[in-house]
C-alpha positions in Angstrom: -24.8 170.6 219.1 -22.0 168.3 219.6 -23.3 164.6 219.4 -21.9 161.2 220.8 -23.7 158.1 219.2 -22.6 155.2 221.3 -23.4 151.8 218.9 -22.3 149.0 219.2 -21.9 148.4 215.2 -21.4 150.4 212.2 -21.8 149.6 208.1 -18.2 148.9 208.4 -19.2 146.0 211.2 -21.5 144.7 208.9 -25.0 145.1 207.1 -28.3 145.6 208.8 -31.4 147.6 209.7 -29.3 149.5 212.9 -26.4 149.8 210.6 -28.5 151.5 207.9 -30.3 153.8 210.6 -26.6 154.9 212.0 -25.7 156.1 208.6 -28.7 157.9 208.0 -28.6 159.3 211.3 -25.2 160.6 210.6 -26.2 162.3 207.5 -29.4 163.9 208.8 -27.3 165.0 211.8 -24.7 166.4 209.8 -27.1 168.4 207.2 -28.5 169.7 210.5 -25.3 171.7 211.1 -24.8 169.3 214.4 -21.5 167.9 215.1 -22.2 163.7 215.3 -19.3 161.6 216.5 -19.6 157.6 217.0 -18.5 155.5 220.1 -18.4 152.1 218.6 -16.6 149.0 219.5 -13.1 147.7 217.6 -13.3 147.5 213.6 -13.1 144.3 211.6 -8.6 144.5 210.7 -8.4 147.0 207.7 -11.4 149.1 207.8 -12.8 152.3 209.2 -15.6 154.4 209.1 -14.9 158.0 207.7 -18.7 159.4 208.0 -17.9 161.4 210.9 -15.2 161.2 214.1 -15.0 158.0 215.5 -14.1 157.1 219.1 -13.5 153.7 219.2 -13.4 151.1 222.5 -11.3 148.3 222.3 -13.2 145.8 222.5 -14.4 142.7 220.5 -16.1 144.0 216.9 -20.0 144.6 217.1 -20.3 142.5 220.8 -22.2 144.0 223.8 -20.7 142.0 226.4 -19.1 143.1 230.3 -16.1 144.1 228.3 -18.2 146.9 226.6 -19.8 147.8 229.4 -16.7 148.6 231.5 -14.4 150.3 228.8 -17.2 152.0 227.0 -17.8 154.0 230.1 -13.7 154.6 230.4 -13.4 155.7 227.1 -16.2 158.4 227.6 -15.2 159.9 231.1 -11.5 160.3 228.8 -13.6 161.9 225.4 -15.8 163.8 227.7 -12.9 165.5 229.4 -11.1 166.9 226.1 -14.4 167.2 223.9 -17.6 167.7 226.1 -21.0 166.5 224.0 -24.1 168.3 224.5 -26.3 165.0 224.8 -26.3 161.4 224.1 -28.1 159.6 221.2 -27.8 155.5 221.3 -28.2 152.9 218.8 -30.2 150.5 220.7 -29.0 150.0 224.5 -25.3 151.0 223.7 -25.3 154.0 225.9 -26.8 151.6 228.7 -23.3 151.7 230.9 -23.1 155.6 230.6 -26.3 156.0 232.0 -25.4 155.6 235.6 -22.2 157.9 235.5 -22.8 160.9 237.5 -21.8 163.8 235.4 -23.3 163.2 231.7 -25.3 164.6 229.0 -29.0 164.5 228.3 -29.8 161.2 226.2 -32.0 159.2 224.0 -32.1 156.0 222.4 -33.3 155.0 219.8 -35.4 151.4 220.3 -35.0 149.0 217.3 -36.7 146.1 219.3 -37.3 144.3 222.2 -34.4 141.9 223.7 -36.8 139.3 225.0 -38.3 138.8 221.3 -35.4 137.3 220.1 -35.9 134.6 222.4 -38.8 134.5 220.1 -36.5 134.9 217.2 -33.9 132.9 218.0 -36.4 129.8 218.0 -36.4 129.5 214.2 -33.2 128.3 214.5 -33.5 125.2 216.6 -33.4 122.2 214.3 -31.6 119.6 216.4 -31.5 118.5 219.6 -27.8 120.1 220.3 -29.5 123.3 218.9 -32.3 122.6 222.2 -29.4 122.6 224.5 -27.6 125.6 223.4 -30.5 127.7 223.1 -31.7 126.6 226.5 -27.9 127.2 228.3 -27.2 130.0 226.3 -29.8 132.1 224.8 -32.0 132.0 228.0 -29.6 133.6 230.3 -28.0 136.0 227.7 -31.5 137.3 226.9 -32.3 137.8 230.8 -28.8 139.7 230.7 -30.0 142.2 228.0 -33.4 142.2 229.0 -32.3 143.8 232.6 -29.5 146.3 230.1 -32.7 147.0 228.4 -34.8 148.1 231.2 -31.5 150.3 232.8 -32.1 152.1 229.7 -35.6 152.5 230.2 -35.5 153.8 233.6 -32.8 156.3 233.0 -32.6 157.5 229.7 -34.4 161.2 228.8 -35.5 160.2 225.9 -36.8 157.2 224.4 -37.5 156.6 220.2 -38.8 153.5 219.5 -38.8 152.8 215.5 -42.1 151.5 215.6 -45.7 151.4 217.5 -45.7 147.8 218.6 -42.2 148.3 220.0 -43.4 150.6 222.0 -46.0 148.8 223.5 -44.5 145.8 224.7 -41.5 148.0 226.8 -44.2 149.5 228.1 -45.6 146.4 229.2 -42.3 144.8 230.0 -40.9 147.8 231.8 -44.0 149.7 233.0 -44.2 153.7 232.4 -41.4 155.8 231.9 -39.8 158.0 235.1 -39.7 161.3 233.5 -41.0 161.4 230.0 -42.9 160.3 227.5 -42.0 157.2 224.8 -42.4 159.2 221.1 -42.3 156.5 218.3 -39.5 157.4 215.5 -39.8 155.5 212.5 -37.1 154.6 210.0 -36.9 156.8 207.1 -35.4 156.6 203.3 -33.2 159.5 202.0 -34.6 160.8 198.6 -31.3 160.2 196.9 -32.4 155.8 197.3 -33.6 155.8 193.9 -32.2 153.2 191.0 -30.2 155.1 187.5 -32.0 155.5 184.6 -30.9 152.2 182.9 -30.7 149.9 186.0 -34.0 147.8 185.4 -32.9 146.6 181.5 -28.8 146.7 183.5 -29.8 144.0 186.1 -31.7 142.3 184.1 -29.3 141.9 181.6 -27.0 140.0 184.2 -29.5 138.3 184.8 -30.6 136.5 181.8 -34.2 137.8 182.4 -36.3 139.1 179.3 -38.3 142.2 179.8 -41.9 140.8 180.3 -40.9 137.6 182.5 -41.9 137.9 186.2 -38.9 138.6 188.8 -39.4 138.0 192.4 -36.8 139.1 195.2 -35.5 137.9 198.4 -33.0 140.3 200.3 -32.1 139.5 203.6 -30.0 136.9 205.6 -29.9 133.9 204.6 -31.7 132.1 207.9 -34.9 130.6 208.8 -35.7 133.7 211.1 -35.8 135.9 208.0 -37.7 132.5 205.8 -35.2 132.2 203.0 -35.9 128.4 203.1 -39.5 129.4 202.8 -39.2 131.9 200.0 -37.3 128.9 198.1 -40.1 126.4 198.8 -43.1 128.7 197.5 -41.3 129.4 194.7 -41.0 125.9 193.7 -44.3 125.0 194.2 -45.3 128.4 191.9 -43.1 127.8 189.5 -44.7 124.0 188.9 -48.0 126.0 187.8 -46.4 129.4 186.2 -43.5 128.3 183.7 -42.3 132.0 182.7 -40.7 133.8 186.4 -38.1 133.8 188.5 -36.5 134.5 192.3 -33.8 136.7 192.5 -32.0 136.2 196.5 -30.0 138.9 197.6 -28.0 138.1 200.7 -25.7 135.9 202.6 -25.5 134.1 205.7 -25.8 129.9 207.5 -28.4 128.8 205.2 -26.4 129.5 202.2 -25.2 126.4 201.1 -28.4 124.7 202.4 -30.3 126.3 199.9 -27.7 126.1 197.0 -28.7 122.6 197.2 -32.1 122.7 197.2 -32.2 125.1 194.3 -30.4 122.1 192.5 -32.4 119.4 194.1 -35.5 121.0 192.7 -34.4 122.2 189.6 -34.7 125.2 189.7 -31.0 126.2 188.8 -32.4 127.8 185.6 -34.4 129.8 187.3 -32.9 131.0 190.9 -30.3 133.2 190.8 -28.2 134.2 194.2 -26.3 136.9 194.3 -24.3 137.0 197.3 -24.0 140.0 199.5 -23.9 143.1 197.8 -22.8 146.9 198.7 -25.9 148.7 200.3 -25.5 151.1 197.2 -26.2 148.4 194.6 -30.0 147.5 196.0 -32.0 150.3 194.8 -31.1 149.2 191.1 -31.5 145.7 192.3 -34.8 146.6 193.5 -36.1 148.1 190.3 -34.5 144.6 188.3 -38.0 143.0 189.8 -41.3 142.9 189.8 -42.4 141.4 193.4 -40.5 141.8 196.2 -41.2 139.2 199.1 -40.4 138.6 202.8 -41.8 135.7 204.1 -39.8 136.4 207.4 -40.7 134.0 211.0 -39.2 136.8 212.9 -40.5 139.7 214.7 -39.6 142.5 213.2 -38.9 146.2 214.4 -39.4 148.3 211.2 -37.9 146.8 208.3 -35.7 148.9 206.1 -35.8 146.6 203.1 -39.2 146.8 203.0 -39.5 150.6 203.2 -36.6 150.7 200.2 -38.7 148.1 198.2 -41.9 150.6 198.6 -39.8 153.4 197.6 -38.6 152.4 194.4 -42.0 151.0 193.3 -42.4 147.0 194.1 -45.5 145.5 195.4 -44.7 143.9 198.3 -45.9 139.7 199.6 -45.0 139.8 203.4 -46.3 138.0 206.8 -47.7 140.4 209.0 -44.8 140.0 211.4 -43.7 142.7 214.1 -43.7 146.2 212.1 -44.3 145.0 208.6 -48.1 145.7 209.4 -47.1 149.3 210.3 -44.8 149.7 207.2 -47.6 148.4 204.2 -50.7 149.2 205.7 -53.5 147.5 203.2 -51.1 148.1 200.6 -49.4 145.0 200.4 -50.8 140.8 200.3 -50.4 139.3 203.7 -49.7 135.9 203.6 -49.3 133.3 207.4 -46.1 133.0 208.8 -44.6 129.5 207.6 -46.9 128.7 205.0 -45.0 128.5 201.7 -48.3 127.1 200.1 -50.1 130.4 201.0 -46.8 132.4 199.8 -47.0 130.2 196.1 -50.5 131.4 195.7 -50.0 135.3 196.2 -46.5 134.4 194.2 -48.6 133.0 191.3 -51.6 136.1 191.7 -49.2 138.7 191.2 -47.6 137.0 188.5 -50.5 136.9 186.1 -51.7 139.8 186.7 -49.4 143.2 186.2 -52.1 145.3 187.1 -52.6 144.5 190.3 -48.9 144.3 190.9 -49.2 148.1 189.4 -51.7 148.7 191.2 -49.8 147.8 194.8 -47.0 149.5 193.8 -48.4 152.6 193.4 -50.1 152.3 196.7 -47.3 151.4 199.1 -44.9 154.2 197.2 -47.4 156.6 197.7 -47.5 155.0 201.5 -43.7 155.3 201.9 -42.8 158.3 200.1 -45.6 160.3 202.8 -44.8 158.5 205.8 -41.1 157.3 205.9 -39.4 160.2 204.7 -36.2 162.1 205.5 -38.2 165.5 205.7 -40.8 164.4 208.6 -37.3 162.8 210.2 -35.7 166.3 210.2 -38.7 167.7 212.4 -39.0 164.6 214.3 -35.0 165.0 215.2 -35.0 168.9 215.5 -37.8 168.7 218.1 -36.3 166.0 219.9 -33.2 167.7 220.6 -34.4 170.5 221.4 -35.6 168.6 224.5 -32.4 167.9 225.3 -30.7 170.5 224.8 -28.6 171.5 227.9 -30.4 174.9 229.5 
């Protein structure tokens, strides 16, 4: 079949859970003997995205805005002229304004949350009174803009994939039952090729400055309060008063960076802390098996978090709040810890860290967990039957 994946953002846009499922989408697409081709917005100058054809809109980078929704829908009357698709999968509600046109393929979309949650989300960030304001003027009408996108979608889509169980059943609730068929929960899944080298644990730890015995802990995602960098930080501190011998490793990038370069001073804990910065999607599985504990203290709602499915794969016991899908991802398998509370998130820090064997012990668990449930094989049959649906008769 001849695919068109409208998205908003690619890998080459920048780094995230949607980004991640695009490329693995691609690939799975692709090893399927299907044709995929993107319809993305404009690229950040200099860089491209050589996966597969790429049909791009000119249009701000990796915005959905009225600009998108006009010359998205331009763009695929031209495409669809000169290189007909059989159906349509989107990433998120990017196929939204091609739903409406009257001569168009089948489609699906894949659902990687719910637009009125980040209301929710976007919360964490208020710390000011000029923060108030602009999330009152702006956030409250943009999200009743994409919350109305969101249910277009619903009503006229095919097909409808949300990544995880609890995603489902709030647009359910939101948007009541689906015209013509049923919602089919597709969860995220890790290629078998994510696995670390043969010499990345004693590699990273090496750059580190870590010796083979000492307790690491690791923090990868964006450096905000949503995702609870700041409260990763603080639990650490407070653990390592009590446990002299471990360490946090922070993965990522983002507002709070310099924020919590300077806590990491103020404490003291420069000896101890080490950030990373950003790093290539294809460094973090040898990153992953540098550590011992991964954690995700995160305040948002999350859909399905690949970071935590990549951190069960390679073999880390996980510390989480049961936020959004991380409940659905670990199961029993992981230590559940409140949102917010960095004094809870110390404790489990300093549990784990004197006792390997129950950090073995988890480990094994949630890889078994993973490796059966989130896996590209179960994907493959998911996809097949799913197009078959929509395949044109």
């Amino acid at each position: 079949m001849r695919i068109l994946i409208p998205t908003i953002s690619t890998p080459k846009h920048r780094e995230g859970g949607m980004e991640r499922h695009l490329e693995l989408l691609v690939r799975l697409l692709k090893k399927m003997g299907h044709e995929p081709h993107l319809l993305t917005t404009s690229f950040p100058s200099g860089s491209s995205w050589e996966e597969c054809p790429v049909h791009v809109v000119p249009t701000r980078p990796a915005f959905f805005g009225y600009e998108w929704w006009v010359k998205s829908r331009e763009k695929f009357i031209e495409i669809q002229k000169t290189v007909p698709f059989d159906c349509l999968l989107s990433e998120g509600a990017a196929a939204a304004p091609l739903l409406s046109l009257r001569e168009r393929p089948p489609a699906a979309a894949f659902l990687q949350g719910v637009e009125a949650e980040n209301y929710v989300n976007q919360w964490a960030e208020v710390r000011t009174p000029i923060d108030l304001l602009r999330y009152a003027a702006i956030k409250s009408p943009e999200i009743a803009v994409f919350t109305a996108v969101e249910h277009h979608l619903w009503r006229r889509a095919e097909t409808l994939w949300p990544i995880a169980d609890h995603i489902a059943r709030r647009l359910k609730k939101l948007h009541g039952a689906h015209p013509s068929s049923p919602i089919d929960v597709f969860p995220n899944w890790i290629d078998e090729d994510f696995r670390p080298g043969p010499d990345a644990r004693s590699s990273c730890r090496r750059n580190w400055g870590i010796p083979e015995g000492e307790p690491v802990f690791l923090f990868n995602a964006v450096f905000s309060r949503q995702k609870g960098a700041h409260i990763a930080l603080r639990a650490f501190a407070s653990h390592a008063r009590t446990f002299s011998g471990s360490h946090l490793v922070m993965i990522g990038d983002g507002v709070d960076k310099q924020r919590l370069e300077s806590d990491i001073h103020r404490m003291g804990l420069a000896s101890r802390v080490r950030m990373t910065g950003q790093r290539p999607h294809d460094d973090i599985a040898d990153l992953l098996s540098g550590a011992d504990v991964f954690v995700m203290p995160t305040l948002r709602i999350e859909g399905l978090p690949y970071t935590l499915l990549e951190a069960g794969w390679t073999g880390l016991p996980v510390i989480a709040t049961p936020r959004g899908g991380n409940e659905e991802v670990l199961g029993t398998d992981a230590l559940f810890v409140p949102v917010n509370d960095a004094d809870s998130l110390a404790e489990a820090m300093t549990r784990l860290a004197r006792s390997p064997e129950e950090r073995a012990a988890l480990a094994n668990r949630f890889k078994e967990r993973t490796h059966r449930l989130f896996n590209s094989a179960l994907a493959e049959q998911k996809l097949s039957s799913g197009l078959d649906r929509l395949r044109p008769r």
